[in-house]
C-alpha positions in Angstrom: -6.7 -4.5 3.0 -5.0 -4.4 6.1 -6.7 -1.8 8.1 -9.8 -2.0 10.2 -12.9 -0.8 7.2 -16.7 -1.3 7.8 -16.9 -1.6 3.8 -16.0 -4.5 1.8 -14.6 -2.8 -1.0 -10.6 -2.1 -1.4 -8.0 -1.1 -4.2 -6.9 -3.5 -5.9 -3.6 -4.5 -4.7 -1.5 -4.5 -8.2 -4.0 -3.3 -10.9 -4.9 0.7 -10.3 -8.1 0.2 -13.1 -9.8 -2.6 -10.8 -11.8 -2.5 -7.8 -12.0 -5.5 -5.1 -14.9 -6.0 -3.7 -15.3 -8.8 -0.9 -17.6 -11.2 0.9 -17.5 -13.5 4.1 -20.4 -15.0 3.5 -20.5 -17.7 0.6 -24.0 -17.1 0.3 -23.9 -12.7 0.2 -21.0 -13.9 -2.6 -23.3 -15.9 -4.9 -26.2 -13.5 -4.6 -23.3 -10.5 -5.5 -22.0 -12.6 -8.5 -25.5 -13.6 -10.1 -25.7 -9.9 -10.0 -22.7 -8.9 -11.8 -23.6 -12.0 -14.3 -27.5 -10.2 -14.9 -25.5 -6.9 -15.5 -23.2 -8.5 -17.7 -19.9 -6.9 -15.7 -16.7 -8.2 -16.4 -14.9 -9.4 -12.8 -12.4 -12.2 -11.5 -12.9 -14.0 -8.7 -10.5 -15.6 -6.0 -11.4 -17.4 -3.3 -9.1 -17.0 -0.4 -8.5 -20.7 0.3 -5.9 -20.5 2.7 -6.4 -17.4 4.7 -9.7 -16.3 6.0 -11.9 -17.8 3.3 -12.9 -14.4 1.5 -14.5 -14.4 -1.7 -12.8 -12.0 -3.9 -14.3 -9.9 -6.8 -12.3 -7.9 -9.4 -14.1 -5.2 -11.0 -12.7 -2.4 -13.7 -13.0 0.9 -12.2 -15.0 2.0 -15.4 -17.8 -0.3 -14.0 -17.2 0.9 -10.0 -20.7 2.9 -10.1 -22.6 0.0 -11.5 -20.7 -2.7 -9.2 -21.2 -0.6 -5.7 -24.9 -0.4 -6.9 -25.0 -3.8 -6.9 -22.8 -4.3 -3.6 -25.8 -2.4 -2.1 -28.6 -4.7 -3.5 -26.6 -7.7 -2.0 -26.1 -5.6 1.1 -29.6 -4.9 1.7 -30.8 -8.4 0.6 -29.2 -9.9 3.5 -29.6 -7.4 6.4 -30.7 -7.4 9.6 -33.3 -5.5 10.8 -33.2 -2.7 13.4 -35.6 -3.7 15.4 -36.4 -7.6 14.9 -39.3 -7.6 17.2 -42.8 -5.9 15.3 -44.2 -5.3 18.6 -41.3 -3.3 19.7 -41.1 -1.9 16.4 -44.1 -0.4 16.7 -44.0 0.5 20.4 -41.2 2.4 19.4 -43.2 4.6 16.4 -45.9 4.8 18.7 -43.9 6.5 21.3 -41.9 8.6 18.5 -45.3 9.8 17.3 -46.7 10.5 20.4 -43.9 12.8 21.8 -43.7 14.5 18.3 -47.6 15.6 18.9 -46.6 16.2 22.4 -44.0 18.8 21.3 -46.3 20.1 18.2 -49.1 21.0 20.3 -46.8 22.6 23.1 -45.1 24.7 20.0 -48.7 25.6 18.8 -50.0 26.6 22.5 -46.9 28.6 23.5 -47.2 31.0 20.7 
C-alpha cells in the first residue's frame, strides 16, 4: 500500500483470500460499512490510529465483486460534480450541441 494508487483498494498484506478496502473520510467509511452490514458481508475493520487515520476494511476475496460494487455506491454518493455551476453546465451542452449540428449539417451539405 506503499505506492502512489488512485483506488482505495489493496491486497491484503498477510491474508491472500481478503481484500482491503480503504477510506480517508470517516464519513465515505460509515456510508461504505452500513453498506456491507445491508449486504450482510463479512469484513474487519481497523482504524489506523496512529498513522494517517485510514479506516480499514477486510473483505474475503469470494465477496470482492459484491464489495467493489458497493465501493462504487459509496464512491458515487459522495462525489463531486464536473461541472458544479448549472449555468456553465449547461453553457457547455449548449455549445457541445451546437457545434455537433454545425458539423452534421456540413457532413450532410458536402455530400
Amino acid at each position: 500500500m506503499d505506492r502512489f494508487s488512485y483506488v482505495n483498494i489493496s491486497d491484503h498484506p498477510t491474508n491472500r483470500n481478503k481484500k482491503v478496502f480503504y477510506f480517508k473520510n470517516h464519513l465515505h467509511a460509515n456510508y461504505f460499512e452500513n453498506l456491507l452490514i445491508e449486504e450482510k458481508l463479512w469484513y474487519e475493520k481497523q482504524v489506523d490510529e496512529e498513522g494517517d487515520q485510514k479506516i480499514y476494511f477486510g473483505v474475503k476475496k469470494q465477496d470482492y465483486k459484491r464489495a467493489m460494487k458497493l465501493n462504487y455506491l459509496t464512491m458515487g454518493q459522495y462525489r463531486k460534480p464536473f461541472i458544479p455551476d448549472a449555468f456553465f453546465r449547461y453553457l457547455l451542452i449548449s455549445i457541445s450541441l451546437i457545434i455537433l449540428g454545425l458539423a452534421v449539417t456540413g457532413a450532410l451539405l458536402s455530400n
